[in-house]
SETI-649202 format. One record per residue (C-alpha): residue number from 1; x, y negated, z negated. Coordinates in nm, 4 decimals. Layout:
BEGIN
ATOM   n        u        v        w
ATOM NUM        X        Y        Z
...
# end
This chain:
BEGIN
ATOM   n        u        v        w
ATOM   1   3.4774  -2.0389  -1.8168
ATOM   2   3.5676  -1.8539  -1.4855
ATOM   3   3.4997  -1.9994  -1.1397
ATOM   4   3.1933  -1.9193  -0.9767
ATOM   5   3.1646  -1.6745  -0.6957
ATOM   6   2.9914  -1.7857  -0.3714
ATOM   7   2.7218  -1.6114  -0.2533
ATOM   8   2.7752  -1.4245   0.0888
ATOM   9   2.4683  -1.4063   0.3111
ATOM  10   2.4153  -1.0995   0.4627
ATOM  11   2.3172  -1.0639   0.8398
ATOM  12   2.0458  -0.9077   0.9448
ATOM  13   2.0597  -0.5397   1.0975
ATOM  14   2.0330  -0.4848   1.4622
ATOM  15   1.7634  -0.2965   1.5489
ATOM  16   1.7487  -0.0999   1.8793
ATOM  17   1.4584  -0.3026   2.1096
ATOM  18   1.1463  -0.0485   2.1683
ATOM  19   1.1757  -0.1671   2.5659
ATOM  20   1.4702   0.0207   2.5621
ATOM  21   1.3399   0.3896   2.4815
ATOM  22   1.1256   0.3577   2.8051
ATOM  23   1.1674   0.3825   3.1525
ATOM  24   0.8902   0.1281   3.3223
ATOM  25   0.8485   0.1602   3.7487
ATOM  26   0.5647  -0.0591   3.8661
ATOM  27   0.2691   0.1222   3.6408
ATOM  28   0.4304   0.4464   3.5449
ATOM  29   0.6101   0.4815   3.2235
ATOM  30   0.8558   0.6960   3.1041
ATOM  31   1.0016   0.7720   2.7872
ATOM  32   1.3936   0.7957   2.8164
ATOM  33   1.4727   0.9932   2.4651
ATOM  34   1.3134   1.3453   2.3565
ATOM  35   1.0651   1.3044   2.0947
ATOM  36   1.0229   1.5099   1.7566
ATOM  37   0.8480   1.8296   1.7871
ATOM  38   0.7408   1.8180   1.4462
ATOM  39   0.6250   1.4364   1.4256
ATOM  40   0.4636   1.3902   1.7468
ATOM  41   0.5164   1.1097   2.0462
ATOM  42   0.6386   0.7946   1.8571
ATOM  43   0.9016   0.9169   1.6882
ATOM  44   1.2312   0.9757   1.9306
ATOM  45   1.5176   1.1893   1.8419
ATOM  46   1.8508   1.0329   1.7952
ATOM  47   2.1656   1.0968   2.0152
ATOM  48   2.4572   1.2098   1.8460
ATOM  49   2.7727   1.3765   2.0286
ATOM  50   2.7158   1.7590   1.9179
ATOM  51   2.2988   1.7434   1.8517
ATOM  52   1.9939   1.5094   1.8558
ATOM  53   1.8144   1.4333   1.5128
ATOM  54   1.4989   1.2623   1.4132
ATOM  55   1.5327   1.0107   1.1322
ATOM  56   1.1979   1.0641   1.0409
ATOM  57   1.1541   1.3945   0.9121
ATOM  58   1.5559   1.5040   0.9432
ATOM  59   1.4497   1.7690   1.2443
ATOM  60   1.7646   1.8880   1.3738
ATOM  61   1.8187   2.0583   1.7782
ATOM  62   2.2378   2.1587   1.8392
ATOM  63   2.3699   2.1113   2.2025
ATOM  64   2.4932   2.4166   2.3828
ATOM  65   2.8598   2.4337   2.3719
ATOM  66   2.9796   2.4738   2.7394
# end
């Protein structure tokens, strides 16, 4: 019979803290990211180099080339 293989645990994802999509000054609060047209305020569009995407529904905007 062949050796067993050990198991290897897997670590749990990092997910991005909620705290950090806001802006918070005394009592006013701020979102920091754009938020999907199409799914509403909740759902923030993700950052990429050449365009921001929402993971949600896959909503796409290009930046401007300069």
């Amino acid at each position: 019979m062949g050796a067993k293989k050990k198991k290897v645990e897997k670590k749990p994802k990092k997910r991005k803290q909620t705290y950090t999509y806001y802006d918070i000054n005394g009592e006013s609060v701020k979102p920091n990211h754009r938020t999907c047209p199409k799914c509403g305020p909740g759902y923030f569009l993700a950052e990429h180099k050449d365009r921001w995407t929402c993971g949600h529904c896959g909503y796409t905007e290009f930046k401007e080339k300069k």
